[in-house]
N, C-alpha and C positions, 0 to 999 in steps of 0.2 A: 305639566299634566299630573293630576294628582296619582299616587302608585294605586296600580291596577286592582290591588286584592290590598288593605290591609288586611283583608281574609287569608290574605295569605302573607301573616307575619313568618316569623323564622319558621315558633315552631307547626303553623299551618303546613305552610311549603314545606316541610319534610313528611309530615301527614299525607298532605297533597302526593308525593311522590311514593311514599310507601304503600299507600290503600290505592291511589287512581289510575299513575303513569302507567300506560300501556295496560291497565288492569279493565276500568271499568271506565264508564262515562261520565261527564259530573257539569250538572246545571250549576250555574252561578248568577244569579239576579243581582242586579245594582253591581256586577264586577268593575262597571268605570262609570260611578253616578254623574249626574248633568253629560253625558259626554256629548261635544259638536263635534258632529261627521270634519275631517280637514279638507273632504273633499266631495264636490257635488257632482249629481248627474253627468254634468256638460264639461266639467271639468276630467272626467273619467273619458267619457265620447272621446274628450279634445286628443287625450293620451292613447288611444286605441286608434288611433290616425297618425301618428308617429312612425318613423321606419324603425327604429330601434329600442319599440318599447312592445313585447311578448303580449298579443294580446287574443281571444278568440269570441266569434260572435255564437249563442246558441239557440238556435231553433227548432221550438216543439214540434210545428206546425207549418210553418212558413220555410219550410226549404224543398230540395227535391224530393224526401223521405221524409218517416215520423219523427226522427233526431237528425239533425245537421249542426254541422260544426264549418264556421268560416273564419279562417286564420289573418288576423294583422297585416301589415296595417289595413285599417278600414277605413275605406272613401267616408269622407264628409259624406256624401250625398246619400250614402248607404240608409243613415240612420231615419232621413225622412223615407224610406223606401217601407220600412219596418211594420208588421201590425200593432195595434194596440196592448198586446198582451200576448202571452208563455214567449220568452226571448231573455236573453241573461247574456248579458257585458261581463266577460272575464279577462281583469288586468294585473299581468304578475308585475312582482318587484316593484309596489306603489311607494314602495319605501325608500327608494333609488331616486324617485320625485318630487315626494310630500314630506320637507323634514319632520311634519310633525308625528308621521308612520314610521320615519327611525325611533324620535325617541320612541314611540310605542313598544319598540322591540326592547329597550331598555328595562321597560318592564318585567320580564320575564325571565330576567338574569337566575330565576332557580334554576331555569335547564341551561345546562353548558352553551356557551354562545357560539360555539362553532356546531352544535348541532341545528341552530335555527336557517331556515331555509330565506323564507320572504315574508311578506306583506302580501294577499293579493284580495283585490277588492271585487266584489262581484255587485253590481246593479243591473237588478231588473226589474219590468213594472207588474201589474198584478198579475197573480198565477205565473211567474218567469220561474225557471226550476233549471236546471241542469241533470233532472232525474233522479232518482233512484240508486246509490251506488257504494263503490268502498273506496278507500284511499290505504296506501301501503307503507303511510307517515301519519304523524301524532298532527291536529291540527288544534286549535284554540280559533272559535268561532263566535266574532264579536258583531252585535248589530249596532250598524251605525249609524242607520238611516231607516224611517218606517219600521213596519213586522214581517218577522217570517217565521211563517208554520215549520218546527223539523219535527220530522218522525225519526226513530232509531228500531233496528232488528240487532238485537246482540245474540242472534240464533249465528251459526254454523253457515258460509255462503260459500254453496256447491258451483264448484269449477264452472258448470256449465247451465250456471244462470245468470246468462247476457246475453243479453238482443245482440244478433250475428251481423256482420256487415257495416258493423258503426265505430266511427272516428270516437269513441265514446263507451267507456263502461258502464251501458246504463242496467241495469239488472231487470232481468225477463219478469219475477216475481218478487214480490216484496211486501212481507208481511208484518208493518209494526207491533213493536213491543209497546213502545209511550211515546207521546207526543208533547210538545210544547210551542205555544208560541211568544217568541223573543221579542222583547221593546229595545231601543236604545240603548246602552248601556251593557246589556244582557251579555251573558258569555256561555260557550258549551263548548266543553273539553271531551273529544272523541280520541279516542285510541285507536291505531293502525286495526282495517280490519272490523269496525263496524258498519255495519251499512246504514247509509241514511239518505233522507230525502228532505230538501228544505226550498218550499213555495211559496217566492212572493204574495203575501195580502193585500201590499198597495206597493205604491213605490218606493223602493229600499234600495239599501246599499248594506253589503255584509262583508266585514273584515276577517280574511283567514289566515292567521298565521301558524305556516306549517316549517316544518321541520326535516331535515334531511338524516336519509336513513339509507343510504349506500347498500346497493344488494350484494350481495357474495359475489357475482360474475362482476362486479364492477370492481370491489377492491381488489381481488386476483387477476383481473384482465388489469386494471390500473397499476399494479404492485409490476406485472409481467414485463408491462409496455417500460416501466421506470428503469427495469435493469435489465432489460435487454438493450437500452437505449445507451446505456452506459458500459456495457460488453467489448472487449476486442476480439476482432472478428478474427483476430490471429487465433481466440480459446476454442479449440475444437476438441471433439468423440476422439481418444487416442486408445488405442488397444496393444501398446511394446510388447506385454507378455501375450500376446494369444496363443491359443493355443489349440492345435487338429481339432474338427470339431468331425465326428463319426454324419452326423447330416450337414452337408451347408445351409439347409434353408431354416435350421435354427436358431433364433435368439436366445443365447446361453444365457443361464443365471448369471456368470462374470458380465458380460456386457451391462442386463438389467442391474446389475449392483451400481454397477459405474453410473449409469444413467440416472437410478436414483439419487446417489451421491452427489449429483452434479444440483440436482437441482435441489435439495435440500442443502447442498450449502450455501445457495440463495437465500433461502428462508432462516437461514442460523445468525444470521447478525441483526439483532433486536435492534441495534441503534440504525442501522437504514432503513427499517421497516417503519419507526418511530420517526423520525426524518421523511420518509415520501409521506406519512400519512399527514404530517402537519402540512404539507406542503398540496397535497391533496384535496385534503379537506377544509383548505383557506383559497383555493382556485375560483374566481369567479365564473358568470356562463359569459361573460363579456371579453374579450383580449387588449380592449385598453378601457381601462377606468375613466368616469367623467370626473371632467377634473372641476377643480372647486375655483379653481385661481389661477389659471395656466400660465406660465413663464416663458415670457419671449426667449431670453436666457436665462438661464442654467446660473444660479447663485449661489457664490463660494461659500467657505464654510465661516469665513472671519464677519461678511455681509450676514450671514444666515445668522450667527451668535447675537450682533448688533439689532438685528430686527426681532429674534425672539425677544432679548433683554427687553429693549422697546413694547412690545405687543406683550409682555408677561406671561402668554397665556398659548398653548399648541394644540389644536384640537385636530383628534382622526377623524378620516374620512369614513363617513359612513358608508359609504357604497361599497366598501372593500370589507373583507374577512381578516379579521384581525387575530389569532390563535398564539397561545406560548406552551412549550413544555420546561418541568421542569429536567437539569441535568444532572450528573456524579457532579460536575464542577461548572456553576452556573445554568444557565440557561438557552433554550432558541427561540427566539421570536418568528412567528411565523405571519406574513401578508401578504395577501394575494398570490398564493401559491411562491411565494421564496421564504429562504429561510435565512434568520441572521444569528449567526452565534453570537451569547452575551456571556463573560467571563462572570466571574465569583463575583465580582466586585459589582458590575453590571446590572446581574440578574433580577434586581428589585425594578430594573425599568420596565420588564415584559409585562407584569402584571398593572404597573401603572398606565400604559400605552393603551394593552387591551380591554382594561376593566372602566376606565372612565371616561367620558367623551372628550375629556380635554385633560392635558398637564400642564402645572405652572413652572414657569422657568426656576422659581426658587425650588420644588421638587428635584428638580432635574441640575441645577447649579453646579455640586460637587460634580457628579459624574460628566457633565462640559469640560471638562480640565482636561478629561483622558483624549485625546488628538484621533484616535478611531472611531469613539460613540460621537465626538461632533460632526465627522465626517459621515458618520452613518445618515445621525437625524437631517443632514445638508442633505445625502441621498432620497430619503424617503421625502425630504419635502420637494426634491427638485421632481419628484415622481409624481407629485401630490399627493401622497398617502398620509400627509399633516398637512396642516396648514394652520395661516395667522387670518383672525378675522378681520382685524383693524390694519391691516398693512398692503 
């Protein structure tokens, strides 16, 4: 696939990020010329009839109410049940199906890759819309199929303008600022926070790759859950020196000091905070990964060495989250919510693991010698988090 923007060469993409990201909104015509949709109408139906693929049906008109929302999977038969028109197919994580929607996300390696969220493809036929609304993540909105009209309001959207009673933030009022409509190719980069509205002209398919943006209640209720989980339940509230207190049903300052201190020195050691986060924000929504090549058994590490050498070539699994930090001494690899320490000597492998879809064994050569990084890469392949194509 040809790269998405050479509009956005280096020094584009840092323009891009300094004047747009989260700033303003930004049409992009021709952002992926010639592009062919990877996937059609029927082929989207077929995936939204899946038990374990996220998908929602949406109705202008045709449901109980003026918005409805019907959740996955969806009967075959549903779709011949449907009207001709306002209705919209929303399939997350197409990119988990369609390898040609991984590599897509390749493109966009300017924002950091563990903030990208999915792939999610939305077809509907004419006038098909999902409303009116905002998102509370960065999105990148590609046509991949037919036109669609979007409007933008980059005015101020009041708390309480949303039609009440709906599986759906669809907004009460909405007055655009400018409109466009998208061909093929096309791309529009919305920032968290703008509201828009995009309706089917004929039959289309629109690709939206969004972004993950962790609210504050989720990383301190995530951060919470992480070290309490790891707590001995022998550490309790101890009070040795207390002392008379003139009320008993006071909570003395000594107490409140104590209570504070306990839980800030939770928060005082920056390397576990740095550690749950990597480990956090490389967790899948799935609990086992589709595997690429599943293993009747479990293969040793001296087999594993023999068949990379053989296959030259290890490529990651796209469907997992692949994230590294760097350390004072080396490195941690983070995948699918685990994390793996890499020594000094190591630490060049995180970046090559997580940055390219694939490593060649001559890359990786030296570092096979050390008897714990081969036993590692044995682990992640026996997981499937690599794999050999030819083997």
């Amino acid at each position: 696939m040809e790269k998405i923007l050479t509009l956005l060469g280096e020094r584009t993409a840092e323009t891009f990020l300094r004047d747009y990201w989260q700033k303003r909104p930004l049409l992009i015509r021709g952002a992926l010329p010639d592009f062919d949709c990877p996937i059609s109408p029927d082929e989207l139906a077929g995936l939204a009839c899946e038990e374990e693929v996220e998908s929602r049906l949406v109705l202008e008109h045709a449901g109980p109410g003026p918005w409805s929302v019907e959740h996955g999977p969806i009967e075959e038969t549903r779709f011949g049940e449907l009207p001709e028109t306002h209705w919209t197919l929303l399939v997350q994580e197409c990119n988990r199906y369609v390898p040609e929607l991984a590599e897509l996300l390749d493109q966009f390696s300017f924002i950091p890759r563990w903030r990208v969220d999915d792939v999610m493809a939305s077809y509907a036929p004419a006038h098909g819309s999902v409303g009116p609304h905002t998102d509370q993540y960065d999105v990148f909105l590609i046509q991949a199929l037919g036109t669609r009209r979007w409007q933008i309001s980059e005015g101020p959207v009041d708390a309480g303008n949303q039609l009440p009673d709906l599986d759906l933030c669809i907004m009460r009022d909405f007055r655009p600022s400018e409109e466009w409509i998208l061909q093929p190719g096309d791309m529009l980069y919305l920032p968290p926070g703008v509201a828009h509205y995009g309706v089917a002209l004929e039959d289309c398919i629109t690709l939206s790759v969004g972004f993950r943006a962790p609210s504050h209640a989720e990383l301190l209720s995530g951060f919470a859950d992480h070290v309490a989980a790891r707590l001995d339940a022998a550490q309790r509230y101890s009070d040795p020196d207390l002392q008379l207190q003139k009320s008993p049903a006071e909570i003395s300052p000594a107490a409140l000091h104590q209570v504070r201190e306990i839980l800030r020195g939770m928060l005082a050691d920056d390397k576990a905070i740095n550690h749950w986060f990597g480990e956090f924000i490389t967790e899948t929504k799935h609990p086992q990964p589709l595997a690429n090549d599943p293993h009747c058994e479990e293969t040793g590490t001296e087999q594993f060495l023999q068949d990379f050498a053989q296959a030259g070539e290890l490529f990651r699994n796209d469907e997992l989250r692949f994230a590294f930090m760097d350390e004072d001494i080396g490195a941690s690899l983070f995948i699918d919510g685990q994390a793996y320490p890499l020594n000094a000597e190591l630490a060049f492998v995180a970046p090559l693991l997580c940055d390219q879809p694939s490593v060649s064994y001559s890359q990786l050569e030296t570092a096979l010698h050390q008897n714990h990084f081969a036993d590692l890469l044995t682990s992640l392949y026996n997981q499937n988090y690599v794999y050999f194509e030819n083997i």
